[in-house]
C-alpha positions in Angstrom: 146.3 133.4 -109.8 147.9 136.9 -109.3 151.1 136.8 -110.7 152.8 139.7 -109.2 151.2 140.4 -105.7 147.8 138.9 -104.0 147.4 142.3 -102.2 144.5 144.7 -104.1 146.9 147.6 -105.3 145.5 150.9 -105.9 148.9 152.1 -108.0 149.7 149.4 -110.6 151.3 149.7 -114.3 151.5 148.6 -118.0 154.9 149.4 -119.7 155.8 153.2 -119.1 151.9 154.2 -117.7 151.1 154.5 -114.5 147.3 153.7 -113.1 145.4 154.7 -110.1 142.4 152.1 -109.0 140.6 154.6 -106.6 137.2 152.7 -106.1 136.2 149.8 -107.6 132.4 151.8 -107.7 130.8 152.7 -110.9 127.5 154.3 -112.1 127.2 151.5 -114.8 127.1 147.6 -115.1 128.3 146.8 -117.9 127.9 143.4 -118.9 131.4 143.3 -120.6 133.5 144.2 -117.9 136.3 142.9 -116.6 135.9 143.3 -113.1 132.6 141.0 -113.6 134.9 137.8 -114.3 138.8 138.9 -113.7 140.7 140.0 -110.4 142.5 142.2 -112.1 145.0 143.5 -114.6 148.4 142.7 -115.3 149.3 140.3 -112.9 147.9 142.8 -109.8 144.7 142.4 -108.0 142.3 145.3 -108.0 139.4 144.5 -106.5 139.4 146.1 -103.0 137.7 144.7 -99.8 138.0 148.4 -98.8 138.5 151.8 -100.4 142.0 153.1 -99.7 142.3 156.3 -98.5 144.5 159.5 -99.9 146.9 158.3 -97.4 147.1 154.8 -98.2 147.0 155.4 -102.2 150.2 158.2 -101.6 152.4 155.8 -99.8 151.8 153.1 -102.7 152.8 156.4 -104.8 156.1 156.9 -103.2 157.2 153.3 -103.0 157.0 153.3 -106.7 157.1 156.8 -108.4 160.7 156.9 -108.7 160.7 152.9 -110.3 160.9 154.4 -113.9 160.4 157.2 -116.4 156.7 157.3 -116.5 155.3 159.1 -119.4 151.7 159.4 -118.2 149.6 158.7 -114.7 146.1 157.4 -115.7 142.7 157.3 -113.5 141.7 153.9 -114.5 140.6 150.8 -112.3 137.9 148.9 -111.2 135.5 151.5 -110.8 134.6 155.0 -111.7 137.4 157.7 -111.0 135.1 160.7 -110.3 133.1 158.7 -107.8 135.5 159.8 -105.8 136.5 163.4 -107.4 137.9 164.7 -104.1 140.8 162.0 -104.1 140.8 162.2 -107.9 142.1 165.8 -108.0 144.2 165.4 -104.9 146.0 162.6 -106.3 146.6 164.6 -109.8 148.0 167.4 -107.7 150.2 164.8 -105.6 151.9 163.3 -108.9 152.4 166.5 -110.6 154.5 168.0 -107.5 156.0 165.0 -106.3 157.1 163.3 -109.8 160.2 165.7 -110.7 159.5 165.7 -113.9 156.6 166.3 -116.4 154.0 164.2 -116.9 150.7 163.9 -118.1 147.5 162.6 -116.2 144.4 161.2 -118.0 140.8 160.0 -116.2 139.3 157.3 -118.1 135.9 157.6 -117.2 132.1 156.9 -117.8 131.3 160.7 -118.6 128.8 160.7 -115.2 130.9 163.0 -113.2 128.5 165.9 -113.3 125.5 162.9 -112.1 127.7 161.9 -109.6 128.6 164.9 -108.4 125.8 167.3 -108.5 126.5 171.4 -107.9 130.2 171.1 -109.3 131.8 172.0 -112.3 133.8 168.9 -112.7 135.8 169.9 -116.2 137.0 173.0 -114.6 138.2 171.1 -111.3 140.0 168.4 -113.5 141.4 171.3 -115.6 142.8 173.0 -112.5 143.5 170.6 -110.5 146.1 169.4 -113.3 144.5 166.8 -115.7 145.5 166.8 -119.0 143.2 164.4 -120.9 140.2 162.4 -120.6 139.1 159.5 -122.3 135.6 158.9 -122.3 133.7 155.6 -122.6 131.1 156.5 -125.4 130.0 153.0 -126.1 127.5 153.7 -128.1 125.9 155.7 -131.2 122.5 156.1 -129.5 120.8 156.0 -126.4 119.0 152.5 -126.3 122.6 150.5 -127.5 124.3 151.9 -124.6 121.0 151.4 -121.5 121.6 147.7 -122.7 125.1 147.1 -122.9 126.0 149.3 -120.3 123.0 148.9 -117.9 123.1 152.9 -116.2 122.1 153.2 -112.6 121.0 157.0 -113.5 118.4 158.2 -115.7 119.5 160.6 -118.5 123.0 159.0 -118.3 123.7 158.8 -121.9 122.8 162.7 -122.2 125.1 163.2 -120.0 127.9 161.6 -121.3 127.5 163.5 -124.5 127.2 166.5 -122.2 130.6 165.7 -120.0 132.3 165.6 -123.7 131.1 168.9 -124.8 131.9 170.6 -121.6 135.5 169.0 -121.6 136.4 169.7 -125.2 137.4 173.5 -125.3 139.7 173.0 -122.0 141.1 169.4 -122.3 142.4 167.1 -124.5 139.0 164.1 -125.0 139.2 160.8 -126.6 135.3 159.0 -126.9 135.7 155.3 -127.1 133.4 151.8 -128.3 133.7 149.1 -127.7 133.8 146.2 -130.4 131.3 143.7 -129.7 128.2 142.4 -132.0 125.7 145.2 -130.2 127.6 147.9 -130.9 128.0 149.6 -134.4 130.8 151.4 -133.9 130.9 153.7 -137.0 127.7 155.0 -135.3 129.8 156.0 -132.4 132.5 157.3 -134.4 129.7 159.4 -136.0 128.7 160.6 -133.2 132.3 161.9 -131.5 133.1 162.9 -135.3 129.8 165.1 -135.2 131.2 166.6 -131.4 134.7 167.4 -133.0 137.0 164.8 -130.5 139.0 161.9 -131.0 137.8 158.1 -131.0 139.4 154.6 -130.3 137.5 151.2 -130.4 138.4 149.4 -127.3 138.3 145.3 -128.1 136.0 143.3 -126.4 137.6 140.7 -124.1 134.9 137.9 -124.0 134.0 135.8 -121.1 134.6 132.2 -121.6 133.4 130.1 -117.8 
């Protein structure tokens, strides 16, 4: 049972961090998660019956901008942030104007923005459009560990996931994350994002128990 409000939210929060749930659609299925066995996050639902619009998501904004010093705005729901890039770099433009103060903005993502969005330069339009930092679901040291766990609807996805990290790391700030869970060896990741000179974090696994 949703604790704080039954209605799917796209703005929702953890502490002092803001998050945007933009689409609940991703280029991956990853077995592990949550959206495959939870509502949601927190106490609020985000699993939409329909996509809000840029109008919809501001309004949420405004009721709840003001609420407390936030110290960062982060792209992370349900789904894949640069699914819909358009709304993405509107959105990062809205906060940055409209929040009276500074504050960084972060896109977690799956790395497929260039896949999903073919003919764009996806780095530079995050760069201008005011992101400050991307954190990038890795998963996996090599190419067959992350086509199981993470189940890719495009071919060459893992390429390109290394590809999104080396096109982001001379203009933004890039975190590469794993996940810890039996398939996974993470120091193979952390070899990995070692060898293209960024940051890592292992995320935990939260298991499914039905």
């Amino acid at each position: 049972m949703m604790a704080k409000d039954e209605k799917t939210k796209a703005v929702y929060w953890l502490e002092d961090k803001l998050y945007l749930n933009i689409t609940n659609r991703c280029s991956n299925c990853c077995f592990f998660c949550l959206k495959n066995f939870k509502r949601g996050v927190g106490g609020f639902n985000l699993k939409f019956a329909e996509e809000p619009s840029l109008s919809q998501i501001i309004v949420e904004l405004e009721g709840v901008l003001g609420m407390r010093n936030w110290v960062e705005v982060v792209f992370c729901g349900f789904g894949e942030p640069t699914e819909r890039l358009d709304i993405l770099l509107a959105l990062t433009q809205w906060v940055k104007q409209h929040y009276g103060r500074p504050i960084k903005a972060r896109v977690n993502t799956n790395g497929h923005g260039y896949l999903l969005n073919p003919c764009r330069n996806v780095v530079a339009e995050l760069l201008a459009a005011g992101v400050d930092k991307v954190s990038v679901s890795l998963n996996a040291g090599d190419k067959e560990t992350y086509n199981q766990i993470c189940k890719p609807t495009f071919d060459g996805a893992y390429e390109a996931v290394i590809e999104f990290i080396r096109n982001a790391k001379p203009v933004l700030q890039v975190e590469a994350t794993a996940i810890r869970m039996p398939e996974v060896d993470v120091s193979d990741a952390k070899a990995l994002a070692d060898g293209l000179g960024v940051e890592f974090r292992v995320r935990e696994y939260i298991p499914c128990f039905f």
